[in-house]
C-alpha positions in Angstrom: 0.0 0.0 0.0 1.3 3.4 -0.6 1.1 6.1 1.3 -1.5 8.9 1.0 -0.9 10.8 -2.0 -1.8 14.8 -2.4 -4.0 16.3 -5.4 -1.1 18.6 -7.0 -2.4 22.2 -8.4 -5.0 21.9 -11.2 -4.9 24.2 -14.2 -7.1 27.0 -15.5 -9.6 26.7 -18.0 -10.5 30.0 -19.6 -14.5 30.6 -19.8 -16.1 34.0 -20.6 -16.1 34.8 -16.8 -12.6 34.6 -16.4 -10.1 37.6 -17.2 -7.1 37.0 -18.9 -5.6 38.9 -16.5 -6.7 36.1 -13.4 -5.9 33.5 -15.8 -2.4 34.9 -16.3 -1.6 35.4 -12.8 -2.6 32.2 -12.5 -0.4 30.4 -14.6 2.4 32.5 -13.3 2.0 30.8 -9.9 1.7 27.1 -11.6 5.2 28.0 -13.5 5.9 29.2 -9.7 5.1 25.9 -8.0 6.5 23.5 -10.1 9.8 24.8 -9.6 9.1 24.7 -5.8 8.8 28.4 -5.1 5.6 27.8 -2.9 5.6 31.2 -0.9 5.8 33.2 -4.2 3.6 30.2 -5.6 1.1 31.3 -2.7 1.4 34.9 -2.8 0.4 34.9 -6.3 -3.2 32.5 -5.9 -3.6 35.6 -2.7 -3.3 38.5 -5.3 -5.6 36.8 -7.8 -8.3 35.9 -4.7 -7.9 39.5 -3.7 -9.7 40.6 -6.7 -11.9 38.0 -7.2 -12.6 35.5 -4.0 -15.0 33.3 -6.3 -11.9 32.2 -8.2 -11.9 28.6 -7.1 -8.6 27.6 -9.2 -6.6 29.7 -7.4 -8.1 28.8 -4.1 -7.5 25.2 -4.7 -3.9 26.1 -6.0 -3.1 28.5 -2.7 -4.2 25.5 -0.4 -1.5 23.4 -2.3 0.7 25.5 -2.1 0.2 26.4 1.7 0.2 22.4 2.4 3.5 22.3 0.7 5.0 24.8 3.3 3.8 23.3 6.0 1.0 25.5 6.8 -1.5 22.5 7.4 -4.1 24.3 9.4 -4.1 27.5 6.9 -4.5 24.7 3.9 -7.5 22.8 5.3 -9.1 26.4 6.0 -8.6 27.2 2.4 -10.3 23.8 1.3 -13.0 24.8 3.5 -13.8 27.6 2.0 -13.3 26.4 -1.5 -16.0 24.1 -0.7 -18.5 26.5 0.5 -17.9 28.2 -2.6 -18.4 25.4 -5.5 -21.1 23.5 -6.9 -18.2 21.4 -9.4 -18.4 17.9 -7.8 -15.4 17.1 -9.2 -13.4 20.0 -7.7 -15.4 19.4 -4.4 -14.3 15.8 -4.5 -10.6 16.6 -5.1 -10.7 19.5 -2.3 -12.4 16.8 0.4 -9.5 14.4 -0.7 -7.0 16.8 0.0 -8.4 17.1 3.5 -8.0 13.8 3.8 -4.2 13.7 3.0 -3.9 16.0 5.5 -5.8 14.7 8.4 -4.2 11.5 7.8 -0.8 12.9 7.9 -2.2 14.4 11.8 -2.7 10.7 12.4 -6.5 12.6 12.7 -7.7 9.2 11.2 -11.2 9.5 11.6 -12.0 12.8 10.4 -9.4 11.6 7.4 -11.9 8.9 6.9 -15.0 11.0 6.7 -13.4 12.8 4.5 -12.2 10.3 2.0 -16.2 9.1 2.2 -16.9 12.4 1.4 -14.4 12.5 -1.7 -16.0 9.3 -2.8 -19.6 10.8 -2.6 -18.8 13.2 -5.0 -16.9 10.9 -7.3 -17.8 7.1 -6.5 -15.0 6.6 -9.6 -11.8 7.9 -7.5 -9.4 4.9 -7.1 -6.8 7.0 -4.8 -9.5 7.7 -2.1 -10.9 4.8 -2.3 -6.9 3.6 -1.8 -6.8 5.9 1.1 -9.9 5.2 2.5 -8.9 1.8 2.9 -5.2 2.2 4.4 -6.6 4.8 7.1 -9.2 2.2 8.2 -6.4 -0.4 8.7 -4.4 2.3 10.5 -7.1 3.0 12.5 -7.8 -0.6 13.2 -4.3 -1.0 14.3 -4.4 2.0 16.5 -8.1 0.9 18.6 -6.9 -1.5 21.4 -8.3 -5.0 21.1 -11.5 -5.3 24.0 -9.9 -6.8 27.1 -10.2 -10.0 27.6 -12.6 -11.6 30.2 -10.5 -13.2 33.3 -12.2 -16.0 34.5 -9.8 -16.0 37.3 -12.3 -13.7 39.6 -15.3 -16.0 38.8 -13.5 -18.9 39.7 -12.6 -17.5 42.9 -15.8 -16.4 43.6 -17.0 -19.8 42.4 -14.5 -21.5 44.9 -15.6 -19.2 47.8 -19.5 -20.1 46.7 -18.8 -23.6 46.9 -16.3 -23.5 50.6 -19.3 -21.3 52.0 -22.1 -23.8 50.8 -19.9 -26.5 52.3 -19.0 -24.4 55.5 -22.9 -24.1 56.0 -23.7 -28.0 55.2 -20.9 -29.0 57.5 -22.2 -26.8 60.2 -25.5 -28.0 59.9 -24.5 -31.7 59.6 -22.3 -31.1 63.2 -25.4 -29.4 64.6 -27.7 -32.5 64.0 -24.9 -34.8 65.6 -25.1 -32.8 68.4 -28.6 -32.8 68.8 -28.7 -36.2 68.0 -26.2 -37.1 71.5 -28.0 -34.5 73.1 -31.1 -37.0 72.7 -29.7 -40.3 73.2 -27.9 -38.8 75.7 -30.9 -38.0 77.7 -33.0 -41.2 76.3 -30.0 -43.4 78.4 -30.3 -41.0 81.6 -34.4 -41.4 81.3 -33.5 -45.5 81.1 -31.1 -45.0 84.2 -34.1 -43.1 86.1 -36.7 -45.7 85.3 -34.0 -48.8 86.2 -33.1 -47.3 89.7 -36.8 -46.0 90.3 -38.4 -43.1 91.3 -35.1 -42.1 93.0 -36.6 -41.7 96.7 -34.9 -43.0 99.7 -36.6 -46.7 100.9 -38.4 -47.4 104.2 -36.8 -49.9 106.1 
């Protein structure tokens, strides 16, 4: 399995709503990028999002290139709002995935994993989060403790004690009867001696 791989910058494509001017800048930053410049690469998504904050190429583009500095938190806010502000299911699912690189690379597995779901709701198609999806569930997997397992040792003490109690009472009991049992012949023999030697009272000579 490989490990969790990030959507690079995606490119421009010129529609009526677009200026040439955006699209320029644009470009400029991708030239930027690929040779690794990232702060310049970022500065220059900022200048284009400064004049038009619906621009969601170079909001995409200045999350990449804030992830590839490091800036992690500042890179998932970005994603966020990118997908506040797009209705492209495609763009939504590759900005969700995104998050998910990044929350795995937290070790934040879960939310990684919601967000990989989230990738794949948008794009059922997408082989790398459903790739990813799968590795952070066998991470996560790994990392949840197995249930503890059930130590009979406590029953069978408790069984034991049961048992020495039960025979503690049945021993007491059986002791008791004995007794009772001497106690009677006991007194049956000292009636018999009584009725042998008579009433007991002294004889007239």
């Amino acid at each position: 399995m490989r490990n969790f791989l990030f959507i690079g910058i995606i490119f421009f494509t010129s529609t009526a709503t677009q200026a040439q001017e955006e699209d320029r800048q644009i470009q400029k930053g991708n030239d930027l990028y690929k040779q690794e410049v990232y702060d310049r690469a970022e500065f220059t998504y900022k200048q284009v999002l400064s004049k038009d904050k619906t621009n969601t190429t170079a909001k995409f583009n200045e999350a990449n290139a804030l992830y590839k500095q490091s800036k992690q938190v500042d890179a998932v806010k970005s994603l966020e709002e990118l997908l506040m502000n797009t209705t492209d299911a495609e763009l939504k699912s590759k900005a969700y995935y995104n998050k998910g690189v990044i929350f795995s690379s937290q070790k934040r597995l879960e939310e990684s994993i919601e967000m990989y779901k989230n990738a794949l709701r948008q794009n059922p198609d997408d082989k790398d989060a459903r790739e990813n999806l799968q590795k952070a569930l066998l991470e996560l997997k790994k990392k949840t403790p197995p249930p503890p397992k059930k130590d009979n040792k406590p029953k069978q003490n408790q069984q034991k004690k049961q048992q020495q109690s039960q025979m503690d009472r049945k021993e007491a009991e059986q002791r008791l009867k004995l007794l009772e049992q001497k106690e009677k012949e006991l007194q049956q023999r000292m009636q018999k001696q009584k009725s042998q030697s008579g009433s007991g009272q002294p004889k007239d000579w």
